[in-house]
N, C-alpha and C positions, 0 to 999 in steps of 0.2 A: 637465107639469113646467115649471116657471119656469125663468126666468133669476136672479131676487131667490135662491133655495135654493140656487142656482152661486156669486153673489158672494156670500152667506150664510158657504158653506163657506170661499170663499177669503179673506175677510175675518177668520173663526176661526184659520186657519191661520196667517196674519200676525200676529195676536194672541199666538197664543199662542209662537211663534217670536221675538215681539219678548223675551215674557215670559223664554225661554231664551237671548237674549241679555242680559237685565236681569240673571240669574242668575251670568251670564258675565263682565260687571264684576264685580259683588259679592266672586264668588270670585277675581276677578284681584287688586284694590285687596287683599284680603288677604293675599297674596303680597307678604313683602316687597323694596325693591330698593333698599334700603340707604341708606334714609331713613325716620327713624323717622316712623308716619302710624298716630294715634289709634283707626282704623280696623281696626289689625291684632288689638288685644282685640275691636274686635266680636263677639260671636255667643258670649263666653264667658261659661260662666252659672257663678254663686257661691252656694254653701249659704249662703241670710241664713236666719235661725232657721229651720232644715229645708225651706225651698223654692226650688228652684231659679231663682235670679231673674239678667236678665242685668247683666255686671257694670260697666257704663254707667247700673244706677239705684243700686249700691249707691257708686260711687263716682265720681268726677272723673278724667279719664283725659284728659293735656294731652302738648304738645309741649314739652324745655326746647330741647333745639337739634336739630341734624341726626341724633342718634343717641343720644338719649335720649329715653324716657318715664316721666312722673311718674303714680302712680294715688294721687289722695288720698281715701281712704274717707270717706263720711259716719258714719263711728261708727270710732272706736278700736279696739273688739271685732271688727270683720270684716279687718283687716290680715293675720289668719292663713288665714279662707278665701279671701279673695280670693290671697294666695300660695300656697295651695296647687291652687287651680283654674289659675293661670298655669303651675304645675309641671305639673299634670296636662295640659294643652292642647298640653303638650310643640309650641312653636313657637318653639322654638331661642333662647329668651332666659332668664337663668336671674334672678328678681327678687331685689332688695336693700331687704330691708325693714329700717329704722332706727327700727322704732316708731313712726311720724307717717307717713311717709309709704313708698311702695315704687316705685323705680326701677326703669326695666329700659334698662340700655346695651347699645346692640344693636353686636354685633360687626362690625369692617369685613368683608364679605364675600368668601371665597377664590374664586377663582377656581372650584374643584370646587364650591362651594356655589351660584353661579351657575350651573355648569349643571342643578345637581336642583332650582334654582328654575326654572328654563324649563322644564324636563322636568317640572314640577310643573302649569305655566301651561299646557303643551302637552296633559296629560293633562288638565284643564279644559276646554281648545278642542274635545278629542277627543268628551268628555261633550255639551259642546255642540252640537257639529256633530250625533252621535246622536241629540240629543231633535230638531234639525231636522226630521234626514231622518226620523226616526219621525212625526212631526206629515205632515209630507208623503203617509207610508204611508197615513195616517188620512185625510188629505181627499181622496187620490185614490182610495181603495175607499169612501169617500161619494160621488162623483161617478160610480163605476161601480155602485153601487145606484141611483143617481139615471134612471142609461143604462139598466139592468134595467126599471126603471120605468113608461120614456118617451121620456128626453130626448134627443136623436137625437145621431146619431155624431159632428157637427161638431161641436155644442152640446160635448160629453164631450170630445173633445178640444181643443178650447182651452181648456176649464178646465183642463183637466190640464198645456197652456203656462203658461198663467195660475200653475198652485200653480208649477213648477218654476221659473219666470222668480221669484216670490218667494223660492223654496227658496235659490236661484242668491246674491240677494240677501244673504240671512239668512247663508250660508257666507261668503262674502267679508267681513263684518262680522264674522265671528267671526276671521278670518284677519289682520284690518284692526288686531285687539284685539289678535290674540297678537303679531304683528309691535309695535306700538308697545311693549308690554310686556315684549319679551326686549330691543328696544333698551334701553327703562330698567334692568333688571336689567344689563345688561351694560355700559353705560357706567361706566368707572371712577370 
């Protein structure tokens, strides 16, 4: 047994932990914290002639100020899907379509709604932290296959430093995220 199939494993690990924190932004930035940010239609898909396509190719989706979004469709005919997929994606904004174009002024946020945004962010963290520690599960029962194998006891156990010293790592970035992120939701 190598040492290359050790830092093999621990390098997949890190990989794919990094990947679960990339995941972990994504879904934070979409949380909104009471600025309005182009980012929060991501990921929302609009029936253009029956296929589900997302609604960033069917339309222009801009900033006008701190609490307003402009969505200008590339065609006149999709102002109705695209409001109704914003209806359906029910993300607490309700759209003002004037024919040309469809607004959404996003409300100042209560206090109560601040907290089931964190409580939102936090259930996020949560998810995160889980694919962690599950990635961790995975490369420290590959290194104990590895031990079955061959690779001697010392060898198995500092890998297994090795994954948890990354593991360590990867939670405190995810802790690093939710902290900055319930400060901005919460700042008045």
């Amino acid at each position: 047994m190598s040492a290359e199939e050790v830092s093999l494993i621990i390098e997949e690990a890190e990989d794919s932990m990094s990947k679960a924190i990339g995941h972990l932004e994504t879904e934070l930035i979409k949380i909104r914290a009471g600025k309005a940010n182009p980012q929060m239609v991501d990921g929302l898909m609009v029936d253009y002639y029956g296929s589900p396509t997302p609604l960033n190719q069917a339309a222009n989706v801009s900033v006008v100020d701190a609490r307003t979004l402009t969505i200008q469709p590339w065609e006149k005919n999709m102002l109705q899907p695209i409001e109704r997929s914003i209806i359906a994606a029910n993300i607490g904004v309700t759209p003002q379509n004037d024919g040309n174009i469809i607004r959404l002024f996003l409300p100042p946020l209560t206090e109560e709604r601040r907290r089931e945004l964190v409580k939102k962010c936090h259930a996020e963290g949560e998810h995160s932290r889980v694919a962690v520690r599950n990635i961790r599960r995975e490369a420290i029962e590959h290194i104990k296959k590895l031990q079955k194998n061959g690779l001697s006891e010392d060898a198995s156990k500092d890998a297994e430093e090795n994954i948890q010293a990354v593991t360590d790592k990867f939670i405190a970035m995810v802790e690093k995220h939710l902290a900055a992120k319930e400060k901005e939701i919460m700042a008045v």
